[in-house]
C-alpha positions in Angstrom: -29.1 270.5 31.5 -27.3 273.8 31.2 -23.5 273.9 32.3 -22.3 273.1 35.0 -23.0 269.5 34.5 -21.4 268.0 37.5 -20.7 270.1 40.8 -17.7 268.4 42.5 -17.5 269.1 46.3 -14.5 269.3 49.1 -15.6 268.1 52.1 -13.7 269.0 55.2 -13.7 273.3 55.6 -16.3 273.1 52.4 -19.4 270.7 53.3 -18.8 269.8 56.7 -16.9 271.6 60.1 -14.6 268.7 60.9 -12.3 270.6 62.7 -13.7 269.9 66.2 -12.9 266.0 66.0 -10.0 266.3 63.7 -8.4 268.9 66.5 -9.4 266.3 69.1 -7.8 263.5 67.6 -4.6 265.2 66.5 -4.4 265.9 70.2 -4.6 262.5 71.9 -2.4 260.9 69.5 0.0 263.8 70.2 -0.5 263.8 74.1 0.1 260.1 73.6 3.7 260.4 72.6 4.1 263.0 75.4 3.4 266.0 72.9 1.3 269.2 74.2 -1.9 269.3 71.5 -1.9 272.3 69.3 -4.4 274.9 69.8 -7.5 274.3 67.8 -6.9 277.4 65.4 -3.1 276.4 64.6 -5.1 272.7 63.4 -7.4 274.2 61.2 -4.5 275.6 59.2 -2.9 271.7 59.0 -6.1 270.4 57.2 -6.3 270.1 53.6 -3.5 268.0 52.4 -4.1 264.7 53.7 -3.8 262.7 57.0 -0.1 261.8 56.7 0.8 265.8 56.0 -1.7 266.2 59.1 -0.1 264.4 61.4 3.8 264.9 59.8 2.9 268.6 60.6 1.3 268.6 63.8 4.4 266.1 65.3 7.0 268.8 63.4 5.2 271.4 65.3 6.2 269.9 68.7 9.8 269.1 66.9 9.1 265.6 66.2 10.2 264.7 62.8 8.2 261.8 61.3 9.2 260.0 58.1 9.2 256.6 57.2 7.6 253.3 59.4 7.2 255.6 62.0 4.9 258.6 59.9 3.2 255.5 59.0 2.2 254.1 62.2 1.6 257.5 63.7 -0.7 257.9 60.8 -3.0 254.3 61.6 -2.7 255.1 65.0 -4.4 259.0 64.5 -7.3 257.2 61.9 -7.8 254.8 64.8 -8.6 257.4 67.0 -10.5 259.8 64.6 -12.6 257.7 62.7 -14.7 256.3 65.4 -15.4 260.2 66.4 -15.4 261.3 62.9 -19.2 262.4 63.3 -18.9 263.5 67.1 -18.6 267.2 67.0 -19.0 267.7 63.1 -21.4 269.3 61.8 -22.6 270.2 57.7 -22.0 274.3 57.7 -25.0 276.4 57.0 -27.5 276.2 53.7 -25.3 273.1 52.6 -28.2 270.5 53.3 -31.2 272.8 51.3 -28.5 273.6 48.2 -27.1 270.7 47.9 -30.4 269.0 47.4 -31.9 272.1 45.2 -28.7 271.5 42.9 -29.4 267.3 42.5 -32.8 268.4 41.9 -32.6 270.7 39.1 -30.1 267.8 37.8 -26.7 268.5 38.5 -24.4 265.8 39.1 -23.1 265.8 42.3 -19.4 264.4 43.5 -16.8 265.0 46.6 -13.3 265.0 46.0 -11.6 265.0 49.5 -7.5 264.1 51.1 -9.7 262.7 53.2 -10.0 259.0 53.0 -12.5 257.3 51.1 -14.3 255.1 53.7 -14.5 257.7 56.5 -15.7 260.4 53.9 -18.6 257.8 52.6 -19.7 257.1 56.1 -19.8 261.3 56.9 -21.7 262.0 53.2 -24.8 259.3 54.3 -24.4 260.8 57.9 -25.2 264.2 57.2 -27.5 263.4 54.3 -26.0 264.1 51.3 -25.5 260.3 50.0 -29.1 260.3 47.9 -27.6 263.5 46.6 -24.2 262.7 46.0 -23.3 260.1 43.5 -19.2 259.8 44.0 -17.0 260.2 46.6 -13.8 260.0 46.0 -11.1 260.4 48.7 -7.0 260.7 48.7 -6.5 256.9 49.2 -9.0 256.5 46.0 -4.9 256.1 43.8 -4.2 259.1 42.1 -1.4 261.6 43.7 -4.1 263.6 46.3 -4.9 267.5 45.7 -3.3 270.3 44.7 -2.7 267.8 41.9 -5.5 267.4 38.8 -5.9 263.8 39.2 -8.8 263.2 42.0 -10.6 265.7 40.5 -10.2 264.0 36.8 -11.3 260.7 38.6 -14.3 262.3 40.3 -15.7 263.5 36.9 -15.1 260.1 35.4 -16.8 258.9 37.9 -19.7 261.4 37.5 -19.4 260.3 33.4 -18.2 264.4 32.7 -15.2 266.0 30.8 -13.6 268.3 33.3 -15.1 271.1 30.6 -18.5 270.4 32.1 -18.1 270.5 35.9 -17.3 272.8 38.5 -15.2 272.5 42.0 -16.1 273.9 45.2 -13.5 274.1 48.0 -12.0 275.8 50.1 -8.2 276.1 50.3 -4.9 276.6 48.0 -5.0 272.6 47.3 -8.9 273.0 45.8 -8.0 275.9 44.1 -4.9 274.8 42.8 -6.2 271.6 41.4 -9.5 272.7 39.7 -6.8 275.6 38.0 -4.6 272.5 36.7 -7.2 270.5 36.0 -8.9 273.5 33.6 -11.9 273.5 36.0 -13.7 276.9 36.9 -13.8 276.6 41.2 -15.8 278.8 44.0 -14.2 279.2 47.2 -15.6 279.9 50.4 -15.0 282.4 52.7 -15.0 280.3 56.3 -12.7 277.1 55.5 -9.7 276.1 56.5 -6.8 278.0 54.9 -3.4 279.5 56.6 -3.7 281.8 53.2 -7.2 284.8 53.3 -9.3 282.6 51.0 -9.7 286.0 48.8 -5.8 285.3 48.1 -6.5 281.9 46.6 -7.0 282.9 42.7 -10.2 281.4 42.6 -12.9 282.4 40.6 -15.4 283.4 42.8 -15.8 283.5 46.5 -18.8 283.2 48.6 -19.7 283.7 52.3 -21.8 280.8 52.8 -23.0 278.5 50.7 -26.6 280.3 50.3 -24.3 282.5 47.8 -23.6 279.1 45.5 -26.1 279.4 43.2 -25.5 282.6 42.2 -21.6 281.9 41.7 -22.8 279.3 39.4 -25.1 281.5 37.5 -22.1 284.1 37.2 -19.9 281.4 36.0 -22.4 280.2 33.5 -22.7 283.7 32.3 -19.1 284.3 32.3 -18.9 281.4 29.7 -21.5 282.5 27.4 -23.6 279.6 28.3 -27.3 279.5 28.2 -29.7 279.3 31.3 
């Protein structure tokens, strides 16, 4: 197996379009404080940092600052609402089904390393797919401090039984980016996540449009490195 080894995935704004049910279930839970929802574009610039920065956010957006016992029972009471729907709306983005399984099959190791909770993020890989595929999922509850920092994405590749020097990350915001760059990991970005920064801003290595463009990011990378097809 020529390098990459392992392929480490985001899932939310990378994998899958979760923004629909996410945006849905930030609303209720604001609407059920008396809170006007938030338009669905400002949500998609809240995602990538975890639930309890997700909500925190939204609720500071309407002036409501959360902290505390409270941030934490706003933060059940959102997951209550979300998971349930989790798979309503959301839907894998284009060519991630046919390259996904072209990468397992020419031997890649496949992970996701999400904010996301574990559980929910299990139950949306099998959904879609992608469980034969993917071998770890590991998701911001999993222990370590959650992305930008290193340490999900060290835990991932342990998972996957790589050094960090052998895999790649995939994602597609200043938190992926930021934690394959500490964690010494090359990463591709792509172009239609959710970001409030342009995802050509990120520093990442390389960006693609869609994830048909994935392989050849990974053959540039493997070039780049002076490694061998």
């Amino acid at each position: 197996m020529s390098w990459p080894k392992a392929i480490i995935f985001d899932l939310d704004g990378t994998l899958v379009d979760s923004l629909p049910d996410i945006w849905d279930a930030l609303g209720e839970i604001l609407e059920q404080y008396g809170e006007e929802r938030h338009s669905i574009d400002v949500v998609r610039t809240l995602i990538g940092k975890g639930v309890e920065n997700l909500v925190q956010r939204a609720f500071a957006g309407r002036g409501v600052d959360l902290t505390g016992p409270a941030l934490t029972d706003r933060v059940a009471e959102y997951l209550s609402l979300y998971e349930p729907r989790a798979t309503r709306d959301t839907r894998l983005f284009p060519y991630v089904s046919e390259v996904v399984a072209m990468l397992a099959g020419e031997g890649h190791l496949l992970g996701v390393c999400t904010n996301k909770p574990t559980d929910v993020s299990r139950a949306m890989v099998a959904e879609y797919g992608l469980a034969g595929p993917i071998r770890a999922v590991v998701g911001g509850d999993h222990g370590p401090p959650r992305k930008p920092n290193p340490d999900l994405l060290f835990a991932t590749a342990t998972l996957l039984g790589v050094g960090v020097d052998s895999a790649v990350m995939i994602g597609d915001s200043a938190s992926d980016v930021d934690a394959a760059k500490a964690a010494g990991m090359p990463v591709v970005a792509v172009e239609y996540g959710y970001t409030s920064v342009p995802v050509r801003d990120l520093g990442a290595d390389v960006v693609i449009r869609d994830f048909s463009e994935l392989p050849s990011a990974l053959s540039f990378l493997r070039g780049a490195r002076g490694c061998v097809a």
